[in-house]
C-alpha positions as CSV (number, residue, x, y, z in Angstrom):
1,X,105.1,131.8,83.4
2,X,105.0,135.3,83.8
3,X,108.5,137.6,84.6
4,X,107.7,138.0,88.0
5,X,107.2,134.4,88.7
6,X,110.6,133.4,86.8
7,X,112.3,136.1,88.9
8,X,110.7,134.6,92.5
9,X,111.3,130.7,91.0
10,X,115.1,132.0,90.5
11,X,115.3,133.7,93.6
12,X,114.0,130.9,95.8
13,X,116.0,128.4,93.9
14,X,119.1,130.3,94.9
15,X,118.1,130.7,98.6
16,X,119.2,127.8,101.0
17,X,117.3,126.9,103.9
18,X,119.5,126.0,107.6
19,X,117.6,124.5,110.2
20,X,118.2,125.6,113.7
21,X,120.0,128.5,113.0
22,X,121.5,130.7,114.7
23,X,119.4,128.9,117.7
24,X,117.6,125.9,117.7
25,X,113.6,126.4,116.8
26,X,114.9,128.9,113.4
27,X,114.9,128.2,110.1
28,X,118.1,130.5,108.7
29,X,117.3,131.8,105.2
30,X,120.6,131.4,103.9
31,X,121.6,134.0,100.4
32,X,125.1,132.5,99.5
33,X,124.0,130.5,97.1
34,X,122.5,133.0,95.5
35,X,125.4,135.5,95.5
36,X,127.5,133.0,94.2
37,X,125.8,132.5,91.0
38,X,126.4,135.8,88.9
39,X,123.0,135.2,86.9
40,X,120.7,135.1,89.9
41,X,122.6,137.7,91.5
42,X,122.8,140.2,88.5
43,X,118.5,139.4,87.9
44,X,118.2,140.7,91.5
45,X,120.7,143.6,91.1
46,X,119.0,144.7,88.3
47,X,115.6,144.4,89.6
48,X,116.3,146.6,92.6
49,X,118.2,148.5,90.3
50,X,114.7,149.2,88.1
51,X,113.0,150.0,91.6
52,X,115.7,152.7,92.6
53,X,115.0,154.2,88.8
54,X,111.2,154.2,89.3
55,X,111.2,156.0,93.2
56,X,113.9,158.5,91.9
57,X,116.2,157.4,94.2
58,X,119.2,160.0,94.3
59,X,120.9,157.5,96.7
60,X,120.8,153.7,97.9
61,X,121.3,153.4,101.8
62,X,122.1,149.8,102.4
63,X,121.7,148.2,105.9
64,X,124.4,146.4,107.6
65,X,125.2,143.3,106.7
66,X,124.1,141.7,104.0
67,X,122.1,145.3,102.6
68,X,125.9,146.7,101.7
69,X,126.0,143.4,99.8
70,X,122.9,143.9,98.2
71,X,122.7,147.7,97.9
72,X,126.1,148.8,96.4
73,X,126.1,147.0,93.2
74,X,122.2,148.2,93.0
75,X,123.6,151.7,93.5
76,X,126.6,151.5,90.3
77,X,123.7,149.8,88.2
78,X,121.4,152.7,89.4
79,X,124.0,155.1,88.1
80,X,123.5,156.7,92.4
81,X,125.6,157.3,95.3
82,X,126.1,154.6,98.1
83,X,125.8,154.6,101.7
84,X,126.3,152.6,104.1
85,X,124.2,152.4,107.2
86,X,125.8,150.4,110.3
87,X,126.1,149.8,113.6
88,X,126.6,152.2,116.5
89,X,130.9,152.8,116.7
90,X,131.8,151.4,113.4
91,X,132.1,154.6,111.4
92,X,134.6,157.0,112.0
93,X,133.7,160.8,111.6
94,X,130.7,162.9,112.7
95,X,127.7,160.0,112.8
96,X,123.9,160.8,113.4
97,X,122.6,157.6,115.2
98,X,119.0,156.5,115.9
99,X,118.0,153.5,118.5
100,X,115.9,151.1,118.4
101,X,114.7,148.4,120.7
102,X,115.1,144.4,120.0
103,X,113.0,141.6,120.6
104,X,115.1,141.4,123.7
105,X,116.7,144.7,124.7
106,X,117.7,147.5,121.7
107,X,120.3,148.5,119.4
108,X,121.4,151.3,117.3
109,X,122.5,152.3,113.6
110,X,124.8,155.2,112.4
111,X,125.3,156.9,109.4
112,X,127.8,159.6,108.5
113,X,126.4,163.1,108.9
114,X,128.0,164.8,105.8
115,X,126.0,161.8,103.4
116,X,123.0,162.5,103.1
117,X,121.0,166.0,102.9
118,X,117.8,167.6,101.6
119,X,117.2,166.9,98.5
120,X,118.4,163.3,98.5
121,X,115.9,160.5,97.9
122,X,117.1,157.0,99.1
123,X,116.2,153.8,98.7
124,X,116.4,151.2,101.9
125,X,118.0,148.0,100.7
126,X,118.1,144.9,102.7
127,X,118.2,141.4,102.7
128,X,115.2,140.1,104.9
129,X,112.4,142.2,106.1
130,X,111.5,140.2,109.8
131,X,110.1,142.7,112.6
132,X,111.1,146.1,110.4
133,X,112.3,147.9,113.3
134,X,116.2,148.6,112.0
135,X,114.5,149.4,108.8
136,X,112.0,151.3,110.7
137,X,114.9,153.0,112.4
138,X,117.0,153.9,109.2
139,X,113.6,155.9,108.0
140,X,114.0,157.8,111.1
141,X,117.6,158.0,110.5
142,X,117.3,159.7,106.7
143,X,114.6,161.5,108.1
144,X,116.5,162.9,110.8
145,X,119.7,163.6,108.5
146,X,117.1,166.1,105.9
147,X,116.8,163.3,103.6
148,X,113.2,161.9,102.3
149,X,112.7,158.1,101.8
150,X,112.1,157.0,98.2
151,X,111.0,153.7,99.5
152,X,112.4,150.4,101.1
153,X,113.2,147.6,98.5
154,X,114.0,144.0,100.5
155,X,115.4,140.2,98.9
156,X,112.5,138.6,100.9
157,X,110.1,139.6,103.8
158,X,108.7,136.3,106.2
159,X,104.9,137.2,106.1
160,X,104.3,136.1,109.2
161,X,106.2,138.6,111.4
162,X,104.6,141.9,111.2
163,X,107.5,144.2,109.8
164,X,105.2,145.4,106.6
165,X,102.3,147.0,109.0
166,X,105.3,148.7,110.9
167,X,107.3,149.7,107.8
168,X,104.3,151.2,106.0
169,X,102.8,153.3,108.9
170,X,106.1,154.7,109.1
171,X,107.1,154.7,105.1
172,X,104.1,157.5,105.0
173,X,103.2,156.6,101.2
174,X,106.6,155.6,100.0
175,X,106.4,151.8,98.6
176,X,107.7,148.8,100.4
177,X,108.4,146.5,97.5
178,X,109.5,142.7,98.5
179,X,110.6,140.3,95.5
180,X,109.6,137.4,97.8
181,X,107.2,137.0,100.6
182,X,107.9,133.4,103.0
């Protein structure tokens, strides 16, 4: 077996499948398991860790929920800064915000105006990669804030939504790396 397949036969070992989630029809790809066992969770820290090195990623922005779980121990192994990238009216202080619409109607995401600048380059990191429009809308985000993507870096993307076409037309160049593809 090569590295990459050991990481992905890890990774999906770890990940727990919930059948009619959040509605009936979905199949929930559930990561607890996988954050519970420090092995797994360390080989995937340190793989997006290894990505963060190789885009020269100055900072990791991770997208709420489970991308602050992902992203911040990425960023102390990356040796970068951290930021957290939420939902509209949870930050307090001066915010930049970019919408986005929804399947069914829109949303938006916030960041703090004072954390991020020219001259940063950040890496995305998120959980699942679906439809890519709040990723889509975090580029925007760090674009707006001066900020240049280094690239997006996500636990797993469902290949048969279309969130990688949308992700690289807007990415410009910058890579979209996946460690597992369902």
């Amino acid at each position: 077996m090569t590295e990459t397949t050991d990481l992905q036969t890890l990774l999906l070992s770890r990940i727990r499948d919930v059948a009619d989630y959040p509605e009936p029809g979905v199949m929930f790809k559930d990561i607890t398991p996988l954050l519970a066992d420090p092995a797994a969770f360390t080989v995937l820290t340190d793989a997006f860790a290894a990505t963060a090195v190789r885009t020269g990623a100055t900072k990791v922005v991770g997208l709420e929920a489970r991308g602050f779980i992902l992203g911040a121990p990425v960023a102390v192994r990356a040796g970068l800064g951290f930021i957290p990238v939420r939902k509209a009216g949870k930050l307090p202080g001066a915010t930049l915000a970019q919408a986005y619409d929804l399947e069914y109607g829109s949303a938006e995401i916030e960041v703090h105006a004072e954390d991020l600048s020219a001259g940063d380059r950040v890496l995305i990191v998120d959980d699942v990669l679906a439809t890519g429009g709040t990723a889509e809308a975090a580029i925007q985000l760090i674009h707006r804030a001066g900020a240049e993507v280094a690239g997006v870096a996500v636990l797993m993307e469902l290949g048969f939504l279309p969130g990688r076409p949308r992700l690289e037309a807007a990415l410009g160049g910058a890579p979209l790396e996946s460690l597992l593809t369902i």
